[in-house]
Each structure stands twice: as structure tokens, then as C-alpha cells.
C-alpha atoms as a printed R data frame, in Angstrom:
   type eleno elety resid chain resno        x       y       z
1  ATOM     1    CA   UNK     A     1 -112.838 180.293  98.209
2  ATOM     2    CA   UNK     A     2 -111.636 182.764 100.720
3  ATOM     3    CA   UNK     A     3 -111.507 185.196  98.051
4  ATOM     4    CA   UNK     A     4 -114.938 185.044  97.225
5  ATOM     5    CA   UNK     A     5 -116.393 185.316 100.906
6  ATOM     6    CA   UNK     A     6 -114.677 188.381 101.070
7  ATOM     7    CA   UNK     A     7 -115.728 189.848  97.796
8  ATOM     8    CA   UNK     A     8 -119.292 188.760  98.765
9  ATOM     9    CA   UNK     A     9 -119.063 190.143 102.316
10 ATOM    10    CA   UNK     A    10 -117.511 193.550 100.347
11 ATOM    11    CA   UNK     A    11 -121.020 193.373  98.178
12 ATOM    12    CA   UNK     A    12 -122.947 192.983 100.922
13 ATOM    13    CA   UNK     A    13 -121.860 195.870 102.880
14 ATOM    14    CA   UNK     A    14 -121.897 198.487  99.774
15 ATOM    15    CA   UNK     A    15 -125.516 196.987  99.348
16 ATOM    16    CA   UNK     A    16 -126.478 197.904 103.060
17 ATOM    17    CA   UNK     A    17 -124.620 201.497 102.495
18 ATOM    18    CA   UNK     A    18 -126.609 202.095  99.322
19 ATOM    19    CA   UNK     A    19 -130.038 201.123 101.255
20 ATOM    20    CA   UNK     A    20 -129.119 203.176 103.934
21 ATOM    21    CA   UNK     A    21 -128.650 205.983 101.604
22 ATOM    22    CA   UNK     A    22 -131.683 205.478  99.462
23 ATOM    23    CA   UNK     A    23 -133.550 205.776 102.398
24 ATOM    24    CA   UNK     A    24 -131.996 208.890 104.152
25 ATOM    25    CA   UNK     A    25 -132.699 210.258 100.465
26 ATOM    26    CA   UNK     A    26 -136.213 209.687 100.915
């Protein structure tokens, strides 16, 4: 279970990188 919270919290913060980048980009 452990694992998983810290794969999701891994997603989440390559998700907030790639938004931040789309949106320099634009």
C-alpha cells in the first residue's frame, strides 16, 4: 500500500511538471 502512495504521489508531481511546462510553452 505504501508502494502505491508513493508511485501515485511520483504521478502526481510529473503531472504538475508537465502542466507547468505546457503552459510556459504557451
Amino acid at each position: 500500500y505504501e508502494v502505491v502512495m508513493d508511485v501515485m504521489s511520483k504521478l502526481k508531481e510529473n503531472g504538475v511538471k508537465r502542466v507547468g511546462l505546457a503552459v510556459k510553452s504557451q
